[in-house]
N, C-alpha and C positions, 0 to 999 in steps of 0.2 A: 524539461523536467527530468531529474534524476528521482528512478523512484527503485526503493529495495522492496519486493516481495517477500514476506514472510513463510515460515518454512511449509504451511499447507499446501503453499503453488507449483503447479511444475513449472520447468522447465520452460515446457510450449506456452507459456504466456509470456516468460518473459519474452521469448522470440515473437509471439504476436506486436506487442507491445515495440522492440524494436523497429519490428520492421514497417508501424507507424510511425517512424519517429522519436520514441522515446526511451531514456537510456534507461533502461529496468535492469536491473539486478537481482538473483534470488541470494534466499540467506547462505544455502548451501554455497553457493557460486564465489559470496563474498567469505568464504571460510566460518560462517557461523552455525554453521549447522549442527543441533542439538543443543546450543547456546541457552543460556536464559534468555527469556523478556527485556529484563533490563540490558543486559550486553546486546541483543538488537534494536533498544531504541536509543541504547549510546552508540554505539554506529553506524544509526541512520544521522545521529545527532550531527556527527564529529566527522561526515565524510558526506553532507548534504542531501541526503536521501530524503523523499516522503518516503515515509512505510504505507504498505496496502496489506492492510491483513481484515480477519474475519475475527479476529480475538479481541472484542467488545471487550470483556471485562477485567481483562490485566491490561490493554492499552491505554482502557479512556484513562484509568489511576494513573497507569505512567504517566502521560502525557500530563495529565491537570499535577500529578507530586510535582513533577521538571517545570513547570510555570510557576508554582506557588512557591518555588522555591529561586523563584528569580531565574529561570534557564529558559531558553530559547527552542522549536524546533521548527526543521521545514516544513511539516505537514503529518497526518494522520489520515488515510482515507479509510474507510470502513466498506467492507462488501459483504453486507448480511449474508451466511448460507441461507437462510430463509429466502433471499431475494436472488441470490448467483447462485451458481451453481460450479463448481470446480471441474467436472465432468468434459472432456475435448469438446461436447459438443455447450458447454458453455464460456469458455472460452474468451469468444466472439463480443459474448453480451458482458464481459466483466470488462475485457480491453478501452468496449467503444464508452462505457459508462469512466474509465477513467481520462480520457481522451476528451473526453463531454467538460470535467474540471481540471482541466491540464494546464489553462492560462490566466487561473485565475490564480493570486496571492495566496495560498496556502499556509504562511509564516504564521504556527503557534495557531493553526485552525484543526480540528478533526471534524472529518465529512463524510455522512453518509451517504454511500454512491447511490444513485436511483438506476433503474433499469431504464435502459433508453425506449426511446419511443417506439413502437411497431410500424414497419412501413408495409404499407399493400402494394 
């Protein structure tokens, strides 16, 4: 999975994230930073990325305007603040919740992440 983090994230997720496996990119990283919305879902569009952002309400439009208008994308995950938390010490529970739908078919899907399970 190649996934671009949107510009809320630092850094250290994207290296969480790598260093499970998966090739994340943040916006800043990819030269987009301070970009609009749309200039970061057209180059998640046009260079394979899912997006992972927490920005509900200008993505889902993006995503559903780019399908109704016949356009294609990798994926959309969504990481409530309500539910993540961006903070080092959340981190952990954003990573392993996208890592949870990392093999599934994402094409032209937006997902909301769930918190993973709690283990004792």
């Amino acid at each position: 999975m190649k996934l671009l983090l949107d510009e809320m994230y630092p850094p250290a997720l994207a290296e969480a994230l790598r260093a499970g496996g998966i090739d994340a990119c943040t916006v800043a990283e990819a030269g987009l930073a301070g970009r609009s919305d749309l200039d970061v879902m057209a180059t998640a569009v046009a260079e394979g990325y899912v997006l992972l952002t927490e920005n509900v309400a200008d993505f889902v439009r993006i995503a559903s305007d780019h399908l109704s208008t016949g356009g294609h994308h990798p994926g959309v995950l969504v990481a409530l603040s309500s539910r993540f938390s961006r903070r080092p010490s959340g981190l952990n529970a954003i990573a392993a919740a996208v890592h949870a739908v990392a093999r599934q078919d994402l094409d032209d899907r937006l997902i909301y992440l769930a918190q993973p399970p709690q283990h004792d």
